[in-house]
C-alpha positions in Angstrom: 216.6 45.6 -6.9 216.7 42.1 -7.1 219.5 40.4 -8.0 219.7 37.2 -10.4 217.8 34.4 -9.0 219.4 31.2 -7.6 219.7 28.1 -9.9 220.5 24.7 -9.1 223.2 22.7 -10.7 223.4 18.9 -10.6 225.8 17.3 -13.0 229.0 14.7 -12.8 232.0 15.5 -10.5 234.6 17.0 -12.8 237.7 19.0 -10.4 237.9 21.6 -13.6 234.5 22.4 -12.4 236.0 24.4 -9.1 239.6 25.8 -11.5 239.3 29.6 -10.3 238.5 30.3 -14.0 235.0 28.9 -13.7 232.3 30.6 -12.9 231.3 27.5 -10.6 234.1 28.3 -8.7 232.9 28.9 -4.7 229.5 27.6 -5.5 229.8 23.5 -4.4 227.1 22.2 -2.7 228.3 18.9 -1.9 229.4 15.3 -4.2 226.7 12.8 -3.7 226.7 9.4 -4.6 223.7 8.3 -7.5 224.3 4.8 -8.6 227.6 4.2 -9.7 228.6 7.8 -10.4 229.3 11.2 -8.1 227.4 13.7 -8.8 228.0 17.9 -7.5 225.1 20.0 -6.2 226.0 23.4 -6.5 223.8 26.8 -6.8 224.4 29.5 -9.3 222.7 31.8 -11.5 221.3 32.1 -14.8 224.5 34.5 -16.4 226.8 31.4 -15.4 224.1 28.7 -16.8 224.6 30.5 -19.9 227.9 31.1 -20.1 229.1 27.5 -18.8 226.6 25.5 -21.3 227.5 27.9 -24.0 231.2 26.0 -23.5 230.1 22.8 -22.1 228.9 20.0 -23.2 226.0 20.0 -21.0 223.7 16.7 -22.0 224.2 15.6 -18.6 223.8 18.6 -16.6 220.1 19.8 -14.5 218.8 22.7 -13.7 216.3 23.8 -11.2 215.3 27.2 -10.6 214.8 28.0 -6.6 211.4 29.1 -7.6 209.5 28.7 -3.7 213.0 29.0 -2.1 215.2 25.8 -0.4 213.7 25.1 2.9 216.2 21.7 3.6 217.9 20.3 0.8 218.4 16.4 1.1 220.1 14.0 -1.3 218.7 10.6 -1.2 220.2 7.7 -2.9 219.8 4.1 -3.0 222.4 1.8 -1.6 224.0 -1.0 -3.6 222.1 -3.8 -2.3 222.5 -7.5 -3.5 220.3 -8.7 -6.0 218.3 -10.9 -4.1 217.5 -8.1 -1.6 216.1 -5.8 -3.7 213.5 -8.0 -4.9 211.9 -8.3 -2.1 211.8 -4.2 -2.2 208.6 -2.9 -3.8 208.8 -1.6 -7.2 206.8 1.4 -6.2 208.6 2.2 -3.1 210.0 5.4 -4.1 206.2 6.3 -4.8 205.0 5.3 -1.5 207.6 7.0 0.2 206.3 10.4 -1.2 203.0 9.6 -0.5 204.1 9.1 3.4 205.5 12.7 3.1 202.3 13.5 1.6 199.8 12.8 -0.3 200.2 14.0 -3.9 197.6 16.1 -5.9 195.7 14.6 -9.0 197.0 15.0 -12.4 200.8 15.5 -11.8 203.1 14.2 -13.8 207.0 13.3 -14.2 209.7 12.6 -16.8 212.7 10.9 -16.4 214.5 10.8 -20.0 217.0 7.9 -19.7 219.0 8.2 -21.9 220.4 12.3 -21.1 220.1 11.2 -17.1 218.0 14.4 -16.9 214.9 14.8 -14.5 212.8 17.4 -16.7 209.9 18.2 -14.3 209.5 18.1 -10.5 207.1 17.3 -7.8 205.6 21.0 -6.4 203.9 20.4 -3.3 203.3 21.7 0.0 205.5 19.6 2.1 208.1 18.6 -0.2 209.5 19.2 -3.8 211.5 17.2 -5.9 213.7 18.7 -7.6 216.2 16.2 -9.5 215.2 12.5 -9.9 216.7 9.3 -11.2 216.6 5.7 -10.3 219.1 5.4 -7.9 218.9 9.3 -6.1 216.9 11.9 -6.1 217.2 15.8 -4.4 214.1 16.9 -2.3 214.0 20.1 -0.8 211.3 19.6 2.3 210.6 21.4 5.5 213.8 21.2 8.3 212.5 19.0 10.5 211.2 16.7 8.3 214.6 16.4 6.8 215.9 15.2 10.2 213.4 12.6 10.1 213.5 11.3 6.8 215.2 8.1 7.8 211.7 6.7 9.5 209.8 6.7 6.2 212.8 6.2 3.5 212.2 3.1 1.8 214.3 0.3 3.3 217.6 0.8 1.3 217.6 3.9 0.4 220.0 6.8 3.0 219.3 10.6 2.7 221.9 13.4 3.8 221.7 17.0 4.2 222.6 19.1 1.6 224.3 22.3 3.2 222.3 25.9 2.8 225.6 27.8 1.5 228.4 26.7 -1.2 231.3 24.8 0.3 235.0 24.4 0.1 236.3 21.9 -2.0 239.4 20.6 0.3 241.1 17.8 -2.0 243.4 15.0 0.6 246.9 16.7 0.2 250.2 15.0 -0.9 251.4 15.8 2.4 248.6 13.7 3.9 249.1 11.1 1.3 252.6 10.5 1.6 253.3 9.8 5.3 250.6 6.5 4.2 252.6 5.7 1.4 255.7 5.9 3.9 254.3 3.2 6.3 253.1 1.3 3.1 256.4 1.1 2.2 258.2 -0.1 5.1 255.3 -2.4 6.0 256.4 -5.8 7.3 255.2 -9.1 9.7 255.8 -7.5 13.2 255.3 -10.0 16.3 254.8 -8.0 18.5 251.6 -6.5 16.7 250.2 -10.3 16.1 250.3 -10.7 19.9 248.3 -7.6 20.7 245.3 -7.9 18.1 245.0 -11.2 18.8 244.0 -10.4 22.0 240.7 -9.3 21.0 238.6 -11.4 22.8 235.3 -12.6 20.7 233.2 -13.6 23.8 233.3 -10.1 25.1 232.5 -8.5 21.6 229.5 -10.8 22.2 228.4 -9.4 25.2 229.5 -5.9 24.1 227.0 -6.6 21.2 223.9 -8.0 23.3 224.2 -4.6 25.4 223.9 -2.0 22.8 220.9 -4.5 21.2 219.0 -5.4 24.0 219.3 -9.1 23.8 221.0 -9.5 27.0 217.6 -8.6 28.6 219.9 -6.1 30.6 220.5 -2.3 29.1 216.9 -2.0 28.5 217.4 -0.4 24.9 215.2 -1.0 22.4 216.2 1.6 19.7 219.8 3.5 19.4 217.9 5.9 16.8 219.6 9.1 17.3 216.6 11.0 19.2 215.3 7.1 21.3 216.6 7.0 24.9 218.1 4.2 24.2 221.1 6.3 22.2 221.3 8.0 25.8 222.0 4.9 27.9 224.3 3.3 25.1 226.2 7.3 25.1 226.8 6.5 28.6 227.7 3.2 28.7 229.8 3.4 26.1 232.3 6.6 27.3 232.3 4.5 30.7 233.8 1.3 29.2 236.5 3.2 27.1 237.1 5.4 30.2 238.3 1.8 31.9 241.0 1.3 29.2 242.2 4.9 30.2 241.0 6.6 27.6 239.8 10.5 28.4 236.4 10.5 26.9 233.7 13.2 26.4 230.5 13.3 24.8 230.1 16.0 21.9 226.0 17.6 21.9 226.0 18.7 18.0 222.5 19.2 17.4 219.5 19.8 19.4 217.1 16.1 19.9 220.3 14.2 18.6 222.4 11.4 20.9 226.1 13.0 21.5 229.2 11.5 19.8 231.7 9.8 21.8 234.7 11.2 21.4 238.0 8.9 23.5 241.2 9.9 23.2 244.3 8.1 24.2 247.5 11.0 24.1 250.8 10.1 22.9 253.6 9.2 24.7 255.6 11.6 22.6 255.5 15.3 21.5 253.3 15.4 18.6 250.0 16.9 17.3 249.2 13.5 15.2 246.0 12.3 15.5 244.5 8.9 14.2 240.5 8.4 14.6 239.2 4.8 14.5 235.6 4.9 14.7 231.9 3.4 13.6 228.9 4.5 14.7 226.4 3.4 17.6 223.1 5.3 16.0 220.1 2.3 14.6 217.3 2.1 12.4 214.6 -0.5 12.2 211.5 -1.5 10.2 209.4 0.9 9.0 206.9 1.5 11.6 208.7 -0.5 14.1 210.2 0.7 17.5 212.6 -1.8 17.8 215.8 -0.9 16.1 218.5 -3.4 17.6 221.0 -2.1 15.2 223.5 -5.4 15.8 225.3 -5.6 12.1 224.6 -2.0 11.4 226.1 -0.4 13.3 226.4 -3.0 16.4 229.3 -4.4 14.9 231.5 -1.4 14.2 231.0 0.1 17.5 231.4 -3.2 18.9 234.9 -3.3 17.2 236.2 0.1 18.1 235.2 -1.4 21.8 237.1 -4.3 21.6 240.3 -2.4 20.3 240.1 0.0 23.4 239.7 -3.2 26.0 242.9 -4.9 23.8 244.8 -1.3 24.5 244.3 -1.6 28.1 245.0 -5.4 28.1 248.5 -4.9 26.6 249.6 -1.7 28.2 249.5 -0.1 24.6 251.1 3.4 24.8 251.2 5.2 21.0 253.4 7.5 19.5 250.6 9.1 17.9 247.0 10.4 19.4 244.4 8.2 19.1 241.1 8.8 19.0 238.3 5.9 19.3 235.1 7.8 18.4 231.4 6.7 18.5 229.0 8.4 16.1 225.4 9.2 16.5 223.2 10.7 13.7 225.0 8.5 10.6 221.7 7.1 10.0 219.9 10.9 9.2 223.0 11.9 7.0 226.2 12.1 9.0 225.4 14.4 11.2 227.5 13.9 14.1 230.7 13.2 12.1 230.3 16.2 10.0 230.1 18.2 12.9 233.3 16.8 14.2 234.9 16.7 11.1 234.3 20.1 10.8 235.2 21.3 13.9 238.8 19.7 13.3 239.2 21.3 10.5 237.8 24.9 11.7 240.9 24.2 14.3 243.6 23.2 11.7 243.5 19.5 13.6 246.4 17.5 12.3 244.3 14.3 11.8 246.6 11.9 10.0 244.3 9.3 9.6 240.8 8.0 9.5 239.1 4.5 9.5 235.3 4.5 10.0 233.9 0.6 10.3 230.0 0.0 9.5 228.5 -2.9 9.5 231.4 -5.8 9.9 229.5 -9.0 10.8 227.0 -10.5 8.7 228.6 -13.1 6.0 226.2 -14.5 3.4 226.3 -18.4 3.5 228.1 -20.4 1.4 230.6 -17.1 1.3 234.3 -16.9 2.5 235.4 -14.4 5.4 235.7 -11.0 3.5 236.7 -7.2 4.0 235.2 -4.6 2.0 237.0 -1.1 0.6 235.3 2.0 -0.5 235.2 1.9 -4.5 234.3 5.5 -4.7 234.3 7.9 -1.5 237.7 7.6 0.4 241.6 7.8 0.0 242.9 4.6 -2.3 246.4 4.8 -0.8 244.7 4.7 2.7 242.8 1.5 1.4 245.5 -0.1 0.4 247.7 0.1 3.5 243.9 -1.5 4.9 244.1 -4.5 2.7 248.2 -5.1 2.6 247.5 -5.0 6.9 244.8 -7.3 6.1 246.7 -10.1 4.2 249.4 -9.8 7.0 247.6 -10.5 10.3 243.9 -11.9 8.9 245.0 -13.6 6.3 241.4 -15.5 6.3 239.6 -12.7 5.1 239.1 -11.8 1.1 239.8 -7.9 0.6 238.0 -6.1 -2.4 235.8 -3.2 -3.1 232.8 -2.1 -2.0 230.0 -0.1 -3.8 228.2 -0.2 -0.3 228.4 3.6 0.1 229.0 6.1 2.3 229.2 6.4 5.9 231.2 9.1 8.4 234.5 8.2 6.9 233.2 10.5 3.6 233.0 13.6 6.5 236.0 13.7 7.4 237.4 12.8 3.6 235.1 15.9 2.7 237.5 18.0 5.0 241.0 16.8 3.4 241.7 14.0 6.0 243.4 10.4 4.8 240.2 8.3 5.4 238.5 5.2 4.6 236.6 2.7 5.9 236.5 -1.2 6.4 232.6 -3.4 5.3 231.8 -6.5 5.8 231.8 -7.7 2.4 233.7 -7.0 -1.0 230.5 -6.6 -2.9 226.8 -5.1 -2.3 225.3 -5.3 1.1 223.9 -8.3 1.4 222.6 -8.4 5.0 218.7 -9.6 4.8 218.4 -7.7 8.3 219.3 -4.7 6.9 217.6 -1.6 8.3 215.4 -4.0 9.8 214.2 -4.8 13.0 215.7 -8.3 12.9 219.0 -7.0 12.7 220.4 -9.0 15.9 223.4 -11.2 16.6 222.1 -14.0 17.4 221.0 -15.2 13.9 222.3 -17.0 11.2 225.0 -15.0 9.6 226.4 -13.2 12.0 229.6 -14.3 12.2 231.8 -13.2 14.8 235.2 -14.9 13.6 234.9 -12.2 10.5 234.2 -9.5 13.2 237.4 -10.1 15.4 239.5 -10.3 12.1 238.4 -7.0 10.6 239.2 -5.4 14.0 242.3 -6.7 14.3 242.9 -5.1 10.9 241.4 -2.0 12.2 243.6 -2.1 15.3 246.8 -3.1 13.2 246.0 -0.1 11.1 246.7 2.1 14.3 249.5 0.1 15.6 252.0 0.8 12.0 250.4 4.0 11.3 250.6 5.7 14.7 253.7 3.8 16.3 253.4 2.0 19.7 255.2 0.5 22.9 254.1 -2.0 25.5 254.2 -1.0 29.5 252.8 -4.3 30.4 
């Protein structure tokens, strides 16, 4: 006998949602970002439709029946983008990016009702379905291996990410992470001796740092960091070498088959603990569409570029922390997070103590005319962890304007997903407003790029460490 078949649920993120009392409880399939709002995937079945919209107000919930059964599920949503960027984004673009999936049969039609949020009929083809739809996101169910690939023909600022086969546990950030941040946020003050060591970052090195993983220094031969180009190889390898000279213990994690390892540093603790703090960005590109060039300099050049610089000011100053540190590079961010979830996941499989998380993507670019600025995450991330960010801003790079970001969401949301203290630092407290954007222009040596904003945000970055984890000098 078959049982009841599979339904799924998108609607707003409400915790009651997940109470044990539900009938949603145990069937999450993930929070995803669509405009301005979170919104769950999760799968159920017809008995708990009914019974939930019998009690619910339910205006803004959708339902798709798994009618041909999920091959992939993938969220896709579009970033917040400056104004001026997205006009020069096609207004059809979501259009032609189903047609490069494939080309759609005659007569088909689709609603979007505005005002309810509610997609009422989907795209049935061979290669792909659409099954929820509104401006800003949509949820596709397509073959596997497309899914990993959906980054080459996504229009320009638009991101996808997996959507996993199997409900999920919903793992809140615990008081007890929270309140060792709120500790150091407490006690936070001017400390001298932490001046002296980020202002060692040296800004000509984080130049040629940056020409390497892009090419421009005519040198490393890359041409492409996509996650499956040889050029994510050589910049693996280069990579664990240079944070192997600051002493750091480095491997590279394989997480996927076709996919560029992480790399995965780690500097242990001069004392007995199991505290870990992970500083990271990720070294992964994408480029034009159509384009084999994919220099990746602002995103995600720069963050990996400043994770870099904090390892060479570590061995520069004979840094030794009371914490672990780990100084991770990510590959697959730019398919859906695959290489942090993976690790994310496996520190939590292993009941890892990670104490805290700062992801940096995309650090560089400042829009002319604009001051110096640092970005927070508005929506995905911990708020007191942001706010030890910005206070450790205001102390050592003063220079720098701190606000929020609805620029959204890169590995720092795998490892919040998995109860860690996380967030991550942006380039700008507003909308991305790189013009090189996913493009294959996105170099450092053009106008914007602006490697005074760079050094400051990763002496913020390496601050963050330096209070939270507890240090000494053995110049």
């Amino acid at each position: 006998m078959r049982g009841p078949l599979p339904f799924l649920l998108v609607l707003p993120f409400d915790t009651s949602l997940l109470e044990q009392e539900s009938c949603l409880s145990g069937k999450l399939l993930g929070n995803y970002r669509d405009g301005s709002s979170i919104k769950s995937v999760m799968i159920t079945d017809e008995e708990c439709i009914s019974s939930w919209t019998a009690q619910t107000e339910s205006l803004s919930a959708f339902f798709a029946p798994a009618i041909q059964g999920f091959r992939q599920l993938v969220w896709i949503a579009e970033e917040a983008v400056d104004e001026p960027l997205k006009l020069l984004a096609p207004q059809d673009e979501f259009t032609q990016f189903l047609e490069r999936l494939s080309s759609p049969p005659q007569g088909e039609e689709t609603f979007l009702d505005s005002q309810q949020d509610i997609f009422i009929e989907t795209y049935q083809h061979s290669d792909y379905e659409v099954l929820y739809q509104t401006p800003t996101a949509a949820l596709l169910s397509v073959n596997s291996r497309v899914a990993l690939h959906l980054d080459e023909v996504l229009p320009r600022f638009w991101k996808s990410i997996p959507v996993p086969s199997f409900p999920i546990e919903f793992i809140p950030v615990p008081p007890s992470s929270i309140e060792p941040v709120k500790s150091v946020l407490e006690s936070l003050a001017y400390n001298s001796a932490v001046s002296a060591v980020v202002d060692s970052i040296s800004i000509p090195q984080m130049k040629n740092d940056v020409r390497f993983l892009t090419g421009e220094d005519g040198q490393s031969g890359i041409l492409s960091r996509h996650s499956f180009a040889q050029g994510s190889r050589i910049a693996a390898a280069w990579l664990k070498q240079r944070f192997e000279e600051t002493g750091a213990t480095c491997r590279l994690m394989l997480f996927m088959q076709g996919f560029a390892p992480n790399v995965i540093c780690r500097y242990e603790s001069v004392v007995d603990t199991t505290g870990t703090v992970i500083i990271s960005g990720h070294y992964d590109s994408r480029g034009s569409f159509g384009s084999t060039r994919m220099p990746g300099g602002d995103d995600d050049g720069s963050g990996t570029t400043a994770v870099l610089s904090i390892a060479r000011a570590i061995a520069r100053n004979g840094v030794k922390f009371h914490q672990n540190v780990e100084l991770v590079a990510f590959a697959g961010e730019e398919q859906g997070l695959y290489g942090s979830r993976a690790y994310a996941n496996q520190l939590r499989s292993l009941d890892a103590n990670v104490t805290l998380m700062v992801q940096a993507d995309m650090l560089a670019y400042r829009k002319p005319g604009e001051p110096m600025q640092l970005g927070l995450p508005k929506s995905i991330g911990t708020p007191e962890v942001a706010q030890l960010v910005a206070n450790i801003s205001s102390l050592y790079s003063p220079e720098l304007e701190v606000g929020f970001t609805p620029a959204c969401c890169s590995d720092h949301q795998s490892f919040y997903e998995q109860g860690y203290a996380s967030t991550q630092v942006f380039e700008r407290a507003g909308p991305i407003a790189d013009p090189m954007y996913h493009n294959s222009g996105d170099l450092s040596d053009r106008e914007g790029f602006d490697f005074d904003q760079l050094k400051a945000i990763a002496k913020v970055q390496f601050a963050t460490i330096l209070h939270y984890a507890g240090f000494e000098l053995h110049k």
